[in-house]
N, C-alpha and C positions, 0 to 999 in steps of 0.2 A: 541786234545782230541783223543784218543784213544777209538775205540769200534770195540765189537767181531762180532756187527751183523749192515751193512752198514742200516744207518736211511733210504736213498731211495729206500730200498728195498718195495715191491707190499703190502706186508705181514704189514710193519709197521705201529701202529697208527699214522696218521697226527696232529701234532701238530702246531700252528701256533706259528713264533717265538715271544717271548717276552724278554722285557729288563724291572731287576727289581733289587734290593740291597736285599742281603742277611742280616737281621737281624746282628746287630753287633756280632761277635760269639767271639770275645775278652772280651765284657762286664762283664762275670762273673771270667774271668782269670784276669781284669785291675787290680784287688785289691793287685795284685802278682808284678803290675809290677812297673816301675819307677813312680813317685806322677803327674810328668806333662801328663805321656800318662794317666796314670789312671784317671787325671781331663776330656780330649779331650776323652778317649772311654765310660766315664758316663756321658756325655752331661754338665761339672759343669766348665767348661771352659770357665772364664771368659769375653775369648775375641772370641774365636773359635768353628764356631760350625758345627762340620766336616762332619756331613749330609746335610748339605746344602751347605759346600762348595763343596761336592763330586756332589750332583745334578746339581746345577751352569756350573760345567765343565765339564759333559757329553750332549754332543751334541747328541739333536732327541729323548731322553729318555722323552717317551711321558707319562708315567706312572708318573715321578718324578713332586712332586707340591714344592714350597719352597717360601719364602719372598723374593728370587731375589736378596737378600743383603747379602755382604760377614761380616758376624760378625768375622772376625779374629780382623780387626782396627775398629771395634763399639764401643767405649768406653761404659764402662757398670755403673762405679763408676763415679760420680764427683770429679777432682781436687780438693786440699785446694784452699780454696781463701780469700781475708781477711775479707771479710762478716761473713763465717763463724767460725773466729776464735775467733770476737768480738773484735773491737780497744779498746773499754771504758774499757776492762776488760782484754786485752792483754793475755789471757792464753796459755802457754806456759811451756814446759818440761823442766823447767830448771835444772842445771845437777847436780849432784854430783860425783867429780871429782873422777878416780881411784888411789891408794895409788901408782900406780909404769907404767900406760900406758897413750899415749898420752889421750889428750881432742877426743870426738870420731869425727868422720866425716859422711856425708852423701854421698854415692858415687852417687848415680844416680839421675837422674834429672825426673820429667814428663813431657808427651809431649801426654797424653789422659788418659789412665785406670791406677791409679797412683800404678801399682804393678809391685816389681820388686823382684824376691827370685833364689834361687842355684845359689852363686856366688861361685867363681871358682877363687883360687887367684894365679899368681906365679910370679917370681921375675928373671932376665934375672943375670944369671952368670956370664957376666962379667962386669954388673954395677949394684950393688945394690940397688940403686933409679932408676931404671928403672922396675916399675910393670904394669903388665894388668891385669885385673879383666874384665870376663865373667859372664855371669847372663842372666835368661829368664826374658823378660819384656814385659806383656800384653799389652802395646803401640803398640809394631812392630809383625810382622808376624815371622820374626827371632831370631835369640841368637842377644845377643847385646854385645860390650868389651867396656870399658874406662881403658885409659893410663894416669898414673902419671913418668913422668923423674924426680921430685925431692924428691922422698921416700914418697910420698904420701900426703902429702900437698897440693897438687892439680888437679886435673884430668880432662883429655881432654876427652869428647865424648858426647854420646853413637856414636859407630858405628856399623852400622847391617853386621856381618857372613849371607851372601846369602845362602838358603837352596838350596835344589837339583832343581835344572830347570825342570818344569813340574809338580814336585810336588803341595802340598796344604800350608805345613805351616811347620814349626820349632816343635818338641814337647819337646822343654826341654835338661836338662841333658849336661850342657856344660863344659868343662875343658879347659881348656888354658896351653900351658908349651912351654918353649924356648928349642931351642937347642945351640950346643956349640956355636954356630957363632952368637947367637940372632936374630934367625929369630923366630917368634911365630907362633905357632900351637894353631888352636880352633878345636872341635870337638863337635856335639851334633846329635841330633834325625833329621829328615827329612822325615815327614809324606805325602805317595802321595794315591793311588788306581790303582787296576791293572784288568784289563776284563779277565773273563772266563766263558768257557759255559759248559753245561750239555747237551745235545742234541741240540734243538734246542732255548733253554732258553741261554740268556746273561745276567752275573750279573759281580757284582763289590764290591771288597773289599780291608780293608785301608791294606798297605805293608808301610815297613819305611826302611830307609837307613840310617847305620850309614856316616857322611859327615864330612870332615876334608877339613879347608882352609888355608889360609896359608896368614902372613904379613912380607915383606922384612923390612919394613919400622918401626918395633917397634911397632905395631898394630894399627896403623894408618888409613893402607889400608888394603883390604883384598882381594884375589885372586879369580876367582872363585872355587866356592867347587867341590870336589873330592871325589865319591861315593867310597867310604872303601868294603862297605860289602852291600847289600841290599836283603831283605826278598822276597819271591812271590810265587805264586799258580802254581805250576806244573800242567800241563795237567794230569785231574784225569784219573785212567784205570775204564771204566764201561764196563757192558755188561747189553743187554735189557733184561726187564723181559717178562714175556708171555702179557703183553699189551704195549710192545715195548716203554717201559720207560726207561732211562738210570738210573742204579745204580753201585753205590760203593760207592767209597772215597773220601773225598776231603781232601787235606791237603793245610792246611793256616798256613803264617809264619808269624812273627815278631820281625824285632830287637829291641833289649833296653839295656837301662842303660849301655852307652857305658862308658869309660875311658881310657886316653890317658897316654904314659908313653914312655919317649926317652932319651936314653944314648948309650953305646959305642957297636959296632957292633964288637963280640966277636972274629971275621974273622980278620976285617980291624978296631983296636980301635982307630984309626984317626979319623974316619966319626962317627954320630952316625946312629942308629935305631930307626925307628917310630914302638909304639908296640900299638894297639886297642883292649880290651875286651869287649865282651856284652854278652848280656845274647839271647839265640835264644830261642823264645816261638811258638812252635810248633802243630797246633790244628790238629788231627786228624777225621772227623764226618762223621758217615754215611749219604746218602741222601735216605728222605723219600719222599713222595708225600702227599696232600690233595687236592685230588680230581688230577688234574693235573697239580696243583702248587706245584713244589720240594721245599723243605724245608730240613735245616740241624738237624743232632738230637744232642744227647748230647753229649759232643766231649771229648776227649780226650787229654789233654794237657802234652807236653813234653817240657823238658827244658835242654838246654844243654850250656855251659859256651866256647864260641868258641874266637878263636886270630888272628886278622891280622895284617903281618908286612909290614913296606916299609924300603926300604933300599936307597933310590932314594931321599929326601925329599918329599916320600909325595907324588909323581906324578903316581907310580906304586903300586900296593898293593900285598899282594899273596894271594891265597886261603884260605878259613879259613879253621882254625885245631880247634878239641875238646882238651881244655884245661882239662873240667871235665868228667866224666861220664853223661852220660842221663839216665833222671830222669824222671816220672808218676804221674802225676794227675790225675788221674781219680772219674769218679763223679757216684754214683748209688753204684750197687754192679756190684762185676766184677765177670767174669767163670774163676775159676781155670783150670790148665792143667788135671788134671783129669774131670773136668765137674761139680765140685761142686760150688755154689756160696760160696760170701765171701768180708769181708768187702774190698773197693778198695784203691788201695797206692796214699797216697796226698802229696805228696814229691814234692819240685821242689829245683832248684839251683839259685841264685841269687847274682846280688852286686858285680862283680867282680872288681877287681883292681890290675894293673900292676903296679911295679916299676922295676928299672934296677940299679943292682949292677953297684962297677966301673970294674969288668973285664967282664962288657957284659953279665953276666947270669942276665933272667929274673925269677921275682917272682911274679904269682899270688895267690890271696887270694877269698874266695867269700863263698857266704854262704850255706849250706845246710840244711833244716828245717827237716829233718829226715821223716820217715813216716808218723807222726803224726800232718801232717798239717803243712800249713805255720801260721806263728802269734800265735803260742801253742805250748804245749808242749816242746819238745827239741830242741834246733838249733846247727850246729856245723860249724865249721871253718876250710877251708880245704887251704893249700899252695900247687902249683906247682912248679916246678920250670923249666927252659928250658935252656940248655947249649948250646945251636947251633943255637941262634937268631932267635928263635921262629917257628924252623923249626917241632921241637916237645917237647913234657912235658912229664916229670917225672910224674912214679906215686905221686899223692897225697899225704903228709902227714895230719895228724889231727892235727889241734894248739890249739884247743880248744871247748868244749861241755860247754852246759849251757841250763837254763829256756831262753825260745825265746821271748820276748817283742811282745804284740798286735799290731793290725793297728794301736791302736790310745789308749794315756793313759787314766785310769780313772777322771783323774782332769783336763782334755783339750780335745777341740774338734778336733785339728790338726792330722794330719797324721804323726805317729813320726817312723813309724816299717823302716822306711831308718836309722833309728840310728843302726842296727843291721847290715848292711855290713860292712865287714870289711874295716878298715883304716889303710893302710898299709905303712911304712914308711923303709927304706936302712940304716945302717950306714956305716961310713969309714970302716969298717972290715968286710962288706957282714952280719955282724947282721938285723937278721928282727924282727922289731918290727909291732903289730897288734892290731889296738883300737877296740873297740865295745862296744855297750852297752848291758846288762843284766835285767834282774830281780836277786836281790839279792837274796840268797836262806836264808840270816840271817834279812831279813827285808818284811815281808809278806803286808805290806803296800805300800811298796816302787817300783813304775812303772819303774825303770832303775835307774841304777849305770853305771858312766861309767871304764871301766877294760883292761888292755895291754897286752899282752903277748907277749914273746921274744924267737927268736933262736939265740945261739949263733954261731950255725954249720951252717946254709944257708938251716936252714928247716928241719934237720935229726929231732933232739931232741927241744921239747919246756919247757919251763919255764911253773909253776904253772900262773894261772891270778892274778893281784894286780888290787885290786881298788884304783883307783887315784884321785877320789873325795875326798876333806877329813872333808864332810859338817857329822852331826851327828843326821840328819833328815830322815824323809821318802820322802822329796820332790826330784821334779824328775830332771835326770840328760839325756842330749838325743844331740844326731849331735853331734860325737867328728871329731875329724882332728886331723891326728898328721904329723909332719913331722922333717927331724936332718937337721940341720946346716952341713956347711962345718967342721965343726970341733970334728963335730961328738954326740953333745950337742942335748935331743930330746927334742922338743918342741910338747905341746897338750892342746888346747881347745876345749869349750864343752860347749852346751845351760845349765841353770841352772838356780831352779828356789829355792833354799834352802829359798832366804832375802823374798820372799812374803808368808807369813801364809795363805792366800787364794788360793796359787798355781795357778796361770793364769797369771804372771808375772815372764816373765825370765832376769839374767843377764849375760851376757858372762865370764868363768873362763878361767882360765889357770895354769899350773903347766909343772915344766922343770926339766930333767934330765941329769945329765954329767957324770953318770956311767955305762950304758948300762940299764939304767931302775931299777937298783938295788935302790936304793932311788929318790924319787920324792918330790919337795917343790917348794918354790919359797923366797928367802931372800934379801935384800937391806941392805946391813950391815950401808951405810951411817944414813938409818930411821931407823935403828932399827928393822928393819922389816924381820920377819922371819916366814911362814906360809906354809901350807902343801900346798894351792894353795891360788889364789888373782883373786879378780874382775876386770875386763878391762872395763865393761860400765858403763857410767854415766850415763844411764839411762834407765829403765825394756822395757822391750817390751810383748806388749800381743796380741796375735794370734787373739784374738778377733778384735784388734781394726785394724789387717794390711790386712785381706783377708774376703770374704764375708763368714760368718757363722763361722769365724776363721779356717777354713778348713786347709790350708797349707799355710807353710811358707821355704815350698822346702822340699829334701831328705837331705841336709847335705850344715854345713857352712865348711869357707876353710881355710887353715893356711898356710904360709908358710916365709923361714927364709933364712938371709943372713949370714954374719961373726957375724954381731954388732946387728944385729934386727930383730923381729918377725912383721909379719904383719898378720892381720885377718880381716876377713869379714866374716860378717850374717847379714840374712835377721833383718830386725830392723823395729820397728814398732810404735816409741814414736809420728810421725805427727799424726797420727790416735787418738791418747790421749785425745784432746782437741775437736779436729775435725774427718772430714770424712774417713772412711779407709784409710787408706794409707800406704805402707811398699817400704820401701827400703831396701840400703844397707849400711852396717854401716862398719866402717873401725877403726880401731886404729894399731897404732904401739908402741915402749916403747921410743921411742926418743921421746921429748918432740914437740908437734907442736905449732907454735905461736897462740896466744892470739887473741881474735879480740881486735880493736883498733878502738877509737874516738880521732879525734882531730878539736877544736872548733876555728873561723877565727870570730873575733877578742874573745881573749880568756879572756877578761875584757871591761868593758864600763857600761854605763848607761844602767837601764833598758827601756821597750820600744822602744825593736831597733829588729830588724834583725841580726842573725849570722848564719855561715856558719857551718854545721856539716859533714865530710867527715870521715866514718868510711871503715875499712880495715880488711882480714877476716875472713871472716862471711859467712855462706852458700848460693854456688849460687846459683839466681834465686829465692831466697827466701823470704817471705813477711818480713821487719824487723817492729817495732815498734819502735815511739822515744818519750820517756815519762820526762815528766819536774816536780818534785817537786812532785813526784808521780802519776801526771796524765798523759795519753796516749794522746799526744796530733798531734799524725802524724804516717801514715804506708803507706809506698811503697814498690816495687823490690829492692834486688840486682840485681844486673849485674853479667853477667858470672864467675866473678872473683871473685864474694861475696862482690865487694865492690859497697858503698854508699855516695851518696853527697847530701844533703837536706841543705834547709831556712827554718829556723822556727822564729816567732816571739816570744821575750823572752819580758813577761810583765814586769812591774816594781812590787819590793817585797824590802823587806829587804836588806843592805846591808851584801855585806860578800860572800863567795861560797856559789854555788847553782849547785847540782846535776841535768846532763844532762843524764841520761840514754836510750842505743840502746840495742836492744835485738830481735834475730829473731826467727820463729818459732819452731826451732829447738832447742832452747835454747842457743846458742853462745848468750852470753851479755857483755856487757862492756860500761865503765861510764867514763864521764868528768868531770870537775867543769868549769862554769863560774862563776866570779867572777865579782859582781855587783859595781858595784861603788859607788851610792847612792840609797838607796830607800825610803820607806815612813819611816822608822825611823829614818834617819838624812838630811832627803829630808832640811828640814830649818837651818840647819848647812852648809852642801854644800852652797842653795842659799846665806847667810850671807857671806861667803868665797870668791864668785866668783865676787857678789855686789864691796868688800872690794876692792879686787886685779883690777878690773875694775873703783876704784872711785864712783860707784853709790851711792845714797842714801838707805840703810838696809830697809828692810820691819819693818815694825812697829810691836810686837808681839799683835796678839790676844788676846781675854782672855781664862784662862784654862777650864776645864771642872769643876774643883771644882769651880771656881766663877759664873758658870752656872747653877751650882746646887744651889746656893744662889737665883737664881733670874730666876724662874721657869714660871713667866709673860712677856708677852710684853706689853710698853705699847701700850694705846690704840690707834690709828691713828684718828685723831679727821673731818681730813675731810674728809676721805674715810668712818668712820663711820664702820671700823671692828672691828672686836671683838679678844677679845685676846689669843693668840695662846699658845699651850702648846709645850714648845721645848723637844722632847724625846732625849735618850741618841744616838737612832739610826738615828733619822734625825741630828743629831750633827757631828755624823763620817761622816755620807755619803756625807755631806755639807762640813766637813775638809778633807776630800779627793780628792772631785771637787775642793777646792781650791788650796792643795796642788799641785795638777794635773798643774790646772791652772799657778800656779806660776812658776812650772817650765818646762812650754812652754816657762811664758813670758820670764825667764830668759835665755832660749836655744835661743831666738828669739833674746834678746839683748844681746846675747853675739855675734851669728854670725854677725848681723849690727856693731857691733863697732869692731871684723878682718874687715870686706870690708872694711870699715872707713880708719882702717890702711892703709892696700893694698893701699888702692887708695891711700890715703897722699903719701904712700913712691914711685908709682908711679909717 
């Protein structure tokens, strides 16, 4: 700290020191920033609650009181469990298939607070069933990845990305991408606090680091993390007032919304380039006093769009550079340079995202809200580009202006204003293309369309915007992702909620181009099938039913694409349908994935027996049900692998097949037939058969029910002296069913004595 006039001077008021937290001075800027910091600096974090973890880990801070407990791992939600899904009534999202993509999948597993949102997808370049998928998940303190090696069919994890040592906790925001050699890259938030004083006061405030680790192993393992960039309090300049109080400035930083982007270093295009953007949010605040507690005032927030590269994998970083201009939020009225007031500039920059041509030039995009507020009024779309590996950026071009999308639509509770960062995608020929969503300016009901735009030049000149929804509704469209193929083919999906009339229900779309964006659809000439775009879920997801008050369900899902196939991920939220919160991650690709599968040991026999049912997959860890003749009559776990092995007892019924259906909470379902041998309709046909072939003497027939109807008395027992009984039609069945039963025991009984019989003889 810096001061003009020495505190132990004779002159100075004595103050005795204290150690206290500054008021969150982020709280009113979070609504700007990335959805995961903005849950953890409004306290609505479902696992983490960062003033208590900050008090927890300052030692001797006699002023801080707190529960003592770290709520980062508290689970807050209950797990599904099969109690509350109901066996007698088995409810369940069963699916409805998509006309052209795989059956969907569930990537993540629970293991406490069942939420899992911003997944992050990419796909390793030189094997295309080799993907990781990152994702924040309220279980762990960290980012978490799961690996599938066989295009997605199956996936091994979670494994936790360790945040920054020292730190508090993970806040979100994770990307994953290979490089040429297939080593994986994860990146995300790393929330710690850092001490500063004002004379002789000590306080503490939250700082974050963006953090990048690194897996040789195909994401398996992870390395320790590597601090990229990190925020923190400068020693402020004060000088005392005439009561020897320190004043000035204080300036507090924070990173956010980082994004990862690595390709060919434009130097040496053998090796690649690691490129990081974030956004740096910057509070400016004078320091007031009450009484002779400092207090901060109203601050002044700047935002500037900064880049760091490595050249090294990963191990060294550089300096950060200003990618964008800086930019002013300011709050009140401000003093003009002449001295007059005047309403203050609410602009800030936001959202950025790298990608890297194949000759090494990189291209950032991000957003600008214009003076008029973030989440109003205008938004506009700015590219960079940088030819010398990030050493520095071109001025800006404009790629696009538009009406700016709110924090949150009028028909949902969720946080959807991260649909507005640009989504920026490379082709083979240094074409960039850039998703986002809108408010339509031809549909005044309609909360977001989602719209593309393209350079054909490397950023000089842009293309008008197309909308690539091609629904004919007011409902909303929000989270694109776009990304090209090797072949130069672009691929874009996008939340979408057109098939529900009550709007609180989304399905995942998608629509692909192979002319530079010039048309956009999606066709199967084998079906017949030809549409402007096509549904990938089989089944709606509602914000309601996957996070507490529906709040969020992340900043943006992920896409990404090999020679032969698309892969996607969003957050998903159909467990929650039936039962308690609950959201994952949902997967499909357009290769078809197998089926789940029963198969039944012994697959025919008598009723009244025991058979074996081993089904195959089926989501793992998942509760399944096994239902017989429409009743639910057993539920347990899969196993890791989604597969199942149960006994069930198959009563006696009818002969002929008889439907054995599994079915788990997810809706994967699949059915067998057992086939009965004999049952109560030809139960005395078999016995006559088996009597026959054995030599017994036949059971004698009964009489039928019409001759019972003739003769509706008993008679009377003359030395018991009872009276005579009425035979109903239902003490008739239920007495020919005991006997049927009965008979054929005794016949199961004497058929096995006369094999021993045998056996022995031929002994």
């Amino acid at each position: 700290m810096n001061l003009d006039k020495d505190p132990n001077t004779s002159d100075q008021k004595k103050i005795e020191t204290n150690t206290f937290q500054f008021p969150n001075t982020f709280r009113e800027s979070a609504r700007h920033m990335s959805g995961p910091v903005w849950l953890t600096l409004t306290d609505q974090d479902p696992a983490m609650n960062l003033e208590d973890l900050i008090k927890n880990r300052v030692a001797g801070a006699e002023d801080f009181t707190g529960n003592g407990e770290n709520n980062r791992t508290t689970p807050s939600i209950p797990p599904n469990s099969p109690s509350s899904q109901g066996v007698g009534g088995g409810l369940v999202p069963f699916r409805d298939p998509a006309p052209a993509f795989s059956r969907n999948l569930l990537i993540t597993r629970d293991f406490g607070t069942p939420l899992q949102t911003e997944p992050h997808i990419a796909v390793n370049p030189n094997d295309p069933d080799h993907l990781v998928m990152s994702t924040v998940d309220y279980s762990f303190p960290s980012n978490t990845s799961y690996v599938s090696i066989d295009g997605g069919e199956r996936w091994s994890g979670p494994f936790q990305n360790r945040y920054v040592r020292d730190d508090l906790g993970a806040a979100g925001d994770p990307v994953v991408a290979f490089d040429r050699d297939g080593n994986v890259y994860s990146i995300g938030i790393s929330i710690g606090f850092e001490e500063f004083t004002i004379g002789p006061f000590v306080a503490f405030m939250d700082v974050s680091s963006i953090y990048l680790t690194k897996s040789e192993d195909g994401g398996f393992n992870w390395k320790e993390p590597v601090d990229t960039a990190r925020s923190g309090i400068p020693p402020p300049v004060l000088v005392l007032d005439e009561d020897g109080l320190p004043r000035g400035e204080v300036k507090i930083s924070f990173l956010d919304k980082p994004w990862l982007a690595i390709g060919p270093n434009p130097s040496n295009p053998e090796k690649d380039n690691l490129y990081i953007t974030y956004t740096d949010f910057e509070q400016i605040t004078q320091i007031f006093y009450v009484g002779e507690q400092p207090i901060l005032g109203a601050p002044r927030l700047q935002t500037t769009i900064r880049s760091v590269h490595s050249e090294d994998g990963g191990l060294t970083w550089s300096e950060p550079i200003n990618v964008s201009p800086t930019v002013y939020l300011e709050y009140g009225e401000r003093a003009s340079e002449s001295g007059e007031s005047g309403a203050a500039k609410r602009r800030i920059v936001q959202g950025a995202q790298p990608v890297v041509g194949k000759d090494g030039t990189v291209y950032v995009a991000w957003l600008d809200t214009t003076d008029d507020d973030s989440q109003m009024g205008l938004g506009e779309i700015y590219v960079a580009r940088s030819i010398n590996g990030g050493n520095s950026f071109q001025d800006p071009s404009l790629a696009s202006i538009f009406k700016e999308p709110n924090f949150s639509p009028r028909t949902a509770n969720f946080r959807y204003w991260g649909s507005v960062f640009p989504q920026i995608a490379v082709g083979t020929d240094d074409e960039i293309y850039v998703a986002y969503v809108a408010l339509p300016p031809d549909k005044l009901l309609d909360d977001g369309d989602v719209y593309v735009v393209a350079s054909l030049d490397g950023g000089a000149k842009w293309q008008r915007p197309r909308r690539i929804n091609g629904d004919d509704t007011n409902r909303l469209q929000f989270f694109p992702s776009i990304t090209t193929s090797p072949n130069g083919d672009l691929h874009l999906m996008w939340g979408d909620m057109r098939d529900d009339p009550s709007e609180t229900r989304y399905h995942i779309y998608y629509s692909t181009s192979s002319d530079q964006g010039n048309t956009w659809g999606f066709e199967i000439p084998e079906l017949n099938l030809k549409t402007l775009d096509t549904r990938v879920t089989d089944f709606p997801s509602n914000a309601n039913k996957g996070f507490p008050n529906g709040q969020f369900i992340g900043d943006y899902f992920s896409i990404a694409a090999s020679t032969d196939d698309v892969y996607m991920v969003w957050a998903d939220t159909r467990l929650g349908e039936y039962g308690p919160i609950n959201q994952k991650i949902g997967f499909t690709r357009k290769r078809p994935i197998q089926s789940p599968e029963v198969f039944i040991s012994p697959p025919a026999g008598p009723g009244g027996e025991s058979i074996t049912i081993q089904g195959f997959n089926f989501q793992p860890d998942m509760t399944y049900f096994v239902r017989v003749g429409g009743v639910t009559v057993q539920s347990a776990l899969t196993d890791q692998k989604g597969q199942m092995t149960t006994e069930i007892f198959v009563p006696i019924s009818g002969e002929g097949s008889h439907n054995i259906d599994v079915f788990d909470n997810s809706g994967n379902f699949a059915t067998a037939s057992f086939f009965m041998e004999f049952g109560f309709d030809n139960i005395r046909q078999k016995q006559d058969q088996m009597l026959a072939q054995l030599g017994a003497p036949q059971a004698t027939p009964g009489p039928y029910a019409d001759d019972l109807s003739k003769q509706d008395t008993m008679t009377p027992d003359s030395e018991n002296n009872t009276s005579n009984t009425r035979i109903t039609s239902d003490m008739f069945l239920f007495g020919s069913v005991g006997m049927l039963v009965g008979s054929v025991i005794t016949i199961l009984v004497y058929v096995m004595r006369k094999r021993r019989q045998v056996l022995l003889n031929n002994d």
